[in-house]
C-alpha positions in Angstrom: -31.2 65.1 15.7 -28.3 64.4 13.9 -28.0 62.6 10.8 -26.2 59.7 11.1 -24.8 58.2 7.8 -26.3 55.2 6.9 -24.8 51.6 6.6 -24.9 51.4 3.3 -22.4 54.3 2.9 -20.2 53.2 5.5 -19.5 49.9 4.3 -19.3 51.5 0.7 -16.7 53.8 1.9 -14.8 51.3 3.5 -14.2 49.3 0.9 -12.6 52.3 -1.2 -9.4 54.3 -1.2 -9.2 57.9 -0.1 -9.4 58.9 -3.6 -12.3 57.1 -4.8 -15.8 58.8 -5.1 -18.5 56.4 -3.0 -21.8 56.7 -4.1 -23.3 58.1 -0.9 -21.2 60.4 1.1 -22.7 61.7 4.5 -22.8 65.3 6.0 -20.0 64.8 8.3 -17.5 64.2 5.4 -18.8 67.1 3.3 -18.6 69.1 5.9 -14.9 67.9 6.2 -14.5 68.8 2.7 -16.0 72.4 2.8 -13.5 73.4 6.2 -10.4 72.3 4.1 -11.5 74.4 0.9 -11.9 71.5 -1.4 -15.2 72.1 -2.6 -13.5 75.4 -4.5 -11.4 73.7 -6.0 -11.9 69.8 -6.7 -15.4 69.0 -5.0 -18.9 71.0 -6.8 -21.8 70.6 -4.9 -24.9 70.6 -7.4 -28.5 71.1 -5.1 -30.9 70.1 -7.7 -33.9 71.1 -5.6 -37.1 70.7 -7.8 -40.6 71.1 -8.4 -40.5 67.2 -7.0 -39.6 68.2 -3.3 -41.2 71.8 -3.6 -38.4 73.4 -4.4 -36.7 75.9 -7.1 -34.0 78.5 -7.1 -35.8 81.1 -4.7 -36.0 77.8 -2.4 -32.1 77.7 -2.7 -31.5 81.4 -2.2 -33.3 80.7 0.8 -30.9 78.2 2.6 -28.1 76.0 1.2 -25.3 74.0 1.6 -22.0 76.6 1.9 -20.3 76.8 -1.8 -23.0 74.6 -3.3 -24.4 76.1 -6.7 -28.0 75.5 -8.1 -29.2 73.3 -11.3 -32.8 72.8 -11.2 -33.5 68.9 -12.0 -36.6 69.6 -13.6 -35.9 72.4 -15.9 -32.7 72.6 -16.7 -31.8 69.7 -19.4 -30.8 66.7 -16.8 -34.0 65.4 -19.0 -34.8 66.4 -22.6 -38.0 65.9 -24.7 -37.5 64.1 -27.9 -40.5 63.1 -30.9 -42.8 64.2 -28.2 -41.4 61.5 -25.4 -40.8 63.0 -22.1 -37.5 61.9 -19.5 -34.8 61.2 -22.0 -31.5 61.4 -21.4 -29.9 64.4 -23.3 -27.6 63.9 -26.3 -23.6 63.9 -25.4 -23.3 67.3 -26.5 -25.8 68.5 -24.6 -25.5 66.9 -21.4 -21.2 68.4 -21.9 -22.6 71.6 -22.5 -24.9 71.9 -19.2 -22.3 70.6 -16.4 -19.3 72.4 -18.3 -21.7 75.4 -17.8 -21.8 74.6 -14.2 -18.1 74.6 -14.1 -17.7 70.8 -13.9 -13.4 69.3 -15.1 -12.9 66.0 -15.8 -11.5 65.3 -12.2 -14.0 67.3 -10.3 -16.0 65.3 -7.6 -19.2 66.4 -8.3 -21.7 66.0 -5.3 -25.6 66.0 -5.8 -28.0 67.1 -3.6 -31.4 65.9 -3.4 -33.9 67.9 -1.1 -34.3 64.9 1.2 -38.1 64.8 1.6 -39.0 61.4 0.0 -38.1 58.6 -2.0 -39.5 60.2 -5.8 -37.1 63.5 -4.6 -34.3 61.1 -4.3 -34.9 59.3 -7.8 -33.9 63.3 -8.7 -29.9 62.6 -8.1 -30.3 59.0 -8.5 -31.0 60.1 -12.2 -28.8 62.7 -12.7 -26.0 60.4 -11.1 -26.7 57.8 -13.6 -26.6 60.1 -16.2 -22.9 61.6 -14.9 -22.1 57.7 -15.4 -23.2 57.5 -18.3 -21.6 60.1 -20.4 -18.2 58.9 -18.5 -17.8 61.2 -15.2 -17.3 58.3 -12.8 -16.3 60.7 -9.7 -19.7 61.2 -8.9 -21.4 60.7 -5.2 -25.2 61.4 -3.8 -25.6 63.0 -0.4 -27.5 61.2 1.8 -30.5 62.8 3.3 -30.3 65.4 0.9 -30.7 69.2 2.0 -32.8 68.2 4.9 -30.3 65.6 6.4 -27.5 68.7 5.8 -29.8 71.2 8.2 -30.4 68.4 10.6 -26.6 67.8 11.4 -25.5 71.4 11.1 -28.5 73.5 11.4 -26.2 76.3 11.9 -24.6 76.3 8.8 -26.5 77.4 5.8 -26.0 80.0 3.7 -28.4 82.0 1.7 -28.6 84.5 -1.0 -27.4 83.4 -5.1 -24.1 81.4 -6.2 -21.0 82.6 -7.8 -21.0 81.2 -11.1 -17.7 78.8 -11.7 -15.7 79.1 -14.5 -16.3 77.0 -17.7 -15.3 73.4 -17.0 -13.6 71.1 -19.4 -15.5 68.2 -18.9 -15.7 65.8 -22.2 -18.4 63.5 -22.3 -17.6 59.8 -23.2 -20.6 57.6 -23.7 -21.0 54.7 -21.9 -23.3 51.9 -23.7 -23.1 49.8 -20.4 -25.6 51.4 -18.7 -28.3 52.5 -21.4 -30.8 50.5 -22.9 -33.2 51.7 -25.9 -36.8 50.6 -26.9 -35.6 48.5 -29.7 -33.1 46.5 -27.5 -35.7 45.7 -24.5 -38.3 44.9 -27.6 -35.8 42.6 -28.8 -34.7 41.2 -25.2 -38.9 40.2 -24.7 -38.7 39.2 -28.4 -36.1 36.7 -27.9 -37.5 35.7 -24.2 -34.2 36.4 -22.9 -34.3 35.9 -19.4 -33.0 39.3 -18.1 -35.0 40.5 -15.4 -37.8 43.7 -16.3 -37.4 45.3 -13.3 -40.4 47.5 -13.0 -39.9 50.5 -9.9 -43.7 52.2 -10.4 -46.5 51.5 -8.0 -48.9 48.0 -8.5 -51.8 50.8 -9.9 -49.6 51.4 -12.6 -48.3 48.3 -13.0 -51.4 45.9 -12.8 -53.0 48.7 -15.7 -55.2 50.3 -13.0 -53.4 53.7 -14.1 -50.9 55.2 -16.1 -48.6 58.0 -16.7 -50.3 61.2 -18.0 -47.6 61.2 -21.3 -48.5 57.1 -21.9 -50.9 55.9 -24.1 -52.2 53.1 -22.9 -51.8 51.3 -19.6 -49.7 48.0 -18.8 -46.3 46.7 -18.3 -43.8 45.1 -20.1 -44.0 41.7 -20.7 -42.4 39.5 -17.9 -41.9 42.2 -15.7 -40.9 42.3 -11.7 -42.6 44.8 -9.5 -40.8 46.1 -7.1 -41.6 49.7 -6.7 -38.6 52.4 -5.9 -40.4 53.6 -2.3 -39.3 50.0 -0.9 -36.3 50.8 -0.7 -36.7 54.0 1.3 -37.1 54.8 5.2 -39.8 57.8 5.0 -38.8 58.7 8.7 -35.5 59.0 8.0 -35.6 60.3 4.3 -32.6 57.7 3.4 -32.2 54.3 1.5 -32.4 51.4 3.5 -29.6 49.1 5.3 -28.1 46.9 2.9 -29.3 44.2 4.7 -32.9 45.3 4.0 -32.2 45.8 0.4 -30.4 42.5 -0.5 -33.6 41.2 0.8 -35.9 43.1 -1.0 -34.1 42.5 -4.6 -33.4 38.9 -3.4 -35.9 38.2 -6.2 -33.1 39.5 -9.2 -30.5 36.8 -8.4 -27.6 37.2 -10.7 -29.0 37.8 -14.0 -29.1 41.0 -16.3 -31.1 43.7 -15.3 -33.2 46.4 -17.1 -34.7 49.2 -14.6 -37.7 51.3 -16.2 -41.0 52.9 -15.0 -42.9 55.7 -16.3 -39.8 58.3 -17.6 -37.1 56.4 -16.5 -36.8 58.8 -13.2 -38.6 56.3 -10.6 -36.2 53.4 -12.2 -32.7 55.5 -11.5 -33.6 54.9 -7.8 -33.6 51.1 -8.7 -30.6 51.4 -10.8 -29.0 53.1 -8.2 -29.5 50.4 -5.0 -29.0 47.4 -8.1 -26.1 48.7 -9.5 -24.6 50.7 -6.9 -25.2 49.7 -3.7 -25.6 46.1 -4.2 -22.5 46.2 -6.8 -24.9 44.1 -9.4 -23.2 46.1 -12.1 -25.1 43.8 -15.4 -27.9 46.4 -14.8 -29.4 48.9 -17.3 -31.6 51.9 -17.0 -34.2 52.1 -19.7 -34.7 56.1 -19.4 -38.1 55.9 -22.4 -39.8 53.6 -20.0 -43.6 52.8 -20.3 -44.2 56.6 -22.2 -41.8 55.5 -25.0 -42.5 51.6 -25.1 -46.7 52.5 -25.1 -46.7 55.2 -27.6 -45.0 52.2 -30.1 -48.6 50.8 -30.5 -46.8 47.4 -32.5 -45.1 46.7 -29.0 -46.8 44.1 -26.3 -48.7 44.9 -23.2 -49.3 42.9 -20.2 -52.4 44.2 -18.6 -53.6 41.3 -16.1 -54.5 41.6 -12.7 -52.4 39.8 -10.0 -52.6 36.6 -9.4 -54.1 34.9 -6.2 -50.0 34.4 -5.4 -49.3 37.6 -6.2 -52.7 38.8 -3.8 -51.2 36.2 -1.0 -47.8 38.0 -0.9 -49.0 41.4 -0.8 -51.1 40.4 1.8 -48.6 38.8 3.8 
């Protein structure tokens, strides 16, 4: 069937003007966009198929989107390892040096591609999206659906085989402090008992200290914190976010106040970041990449471990 582009996108899209990235685009307009030759020149299509939705580069050479090129999410730097902490965003040099690798200019729309299988696939260009943002690339748009939703609408058109490789781009990164938030400043915001919502995107195992993340050292959450774990705000059937509608009602609970999104490695919480911040426009939100594997391996820093409480058990069950 084909893949119909959600609400959220067309409201987004409504509200820009023709030259203006959205952050979701649908198969239909990059479709458009491959027919007219764009994606040559001013549009790059990055698939960052991954270990996450069972994919790799063979997967790619397989079937993909005409003029797309590969960047695996998982192995190729989108993430870096620093003082043995997993999921951190990469320095400004690096993170310059991989997309200007992939031939990405200042002005070049980058599109990327999830596989479109399920929600933790998703948090794959919902990270690497916030990252682009980050280091000052604002022109910057997710498919929706992914790969999959691609196939669905033209099933026809695929290509397979490798990529050309594009010429070195000239993209410059420019850091953007908006958006990043570092162990000591969340310390410091629980420190201070600011009242900037903890928005916490694992699932309640994790975040009532019934498990943990391989890399963390202990289990728990941070102090304060809001569950409200990534997968609600994805349709499993349809491999897509939500309806806005759906969403404003499942972040009712952040109101208008600052928000830090974190999880495990900072990947889960770029899903949240991404329906806060950019589909519900609540732009005083910050992605907190170290997450629970940073904050617990900083044995001086506070734990909540409790259970829920019979509210929290009435509300679930409801």
């Amino acid at each position: 069937m084909k893949f119909i582009y959600t609400t959220i996108a067309v409201l987004l899209l409504g509200a820009s003007n023709l030259m203006a990235s959205t952050p979701l685009v649908s198969s239909d307009w990059l479709y458009e966009k491959i027919n007219s030759g764009d994606t040559i020149d001013n549009t790059l299509i990055i698939d960052l198929r991954n270990s996450i939705g069972n994919g790799n580069y063979e997967v790619y050479t397989e079937g993909h989107i005409p003029t797309s090129i590969h960047s695996d999410y998982s192995k190729d730097g989108w993430r870096v390892a620093r003082d043995g902490i997993v999921g951190l965003v990469p320095t400004g040099d690096q993170f310059q040096t991989l997309v200007q690798n992939l031939g990405v200019n200042n002005n070049t729309h980058v599109v990327v591609v999830p596989a479109g299988v399920s929600s933790s696939d998703f948090g794959s260009s919902a990270r690497v999206y916030w990252t682009f943002k980050v280091f000052g690339h604002e022109n910057v748009s997710i498919l929706d659906g992914g790969f999959a939703g691609w196939v669905s609408t033209y099933p026809g058109n695929v290509e397979t085989g490798s990529f050309e490789k594009r010429e070195i781009g000239n993209f410059k990164a420019e850091y953007n402090p908006k958006l990043y938030i570092s162990t000591e400043e969340v310390a410091e915001l629980i420190r201070s008992k600011s009242d900037t919502n903890l928005l916490d995107g694992r699932n309640e195992e994790q975040f009532y200290a019934k498990a943990k993340h391989g890399k963390a050292l202990a289990a728990g959450r941070l102090p304060g914190s809001i569950l409200i774990s990534q997968a609600n705000s994805y349709l499993d059937d349809q491999n897509a976010l939500k309806p806005i509608a759906e969403l404003k009602k499942i972040y009712s609970s952040l109101g208008e106040k600052d928000t830090v999104s974190y999880c495990n490695t900072g990947h889960w919480a770029a899903t949240n970041w991404f329906v806060v911040s950019e589909v519900l426009g609540k732009k005083n939100t910050r992605l907190y990449d170290g997450s629970m594997v940073e904050w617990s391996n900083n044995t001086s820093l506070p734990l909540e471990t409790s259970g829920p409480s019979n509210l929290d058990k009435l509300k679930s069950y409801l």
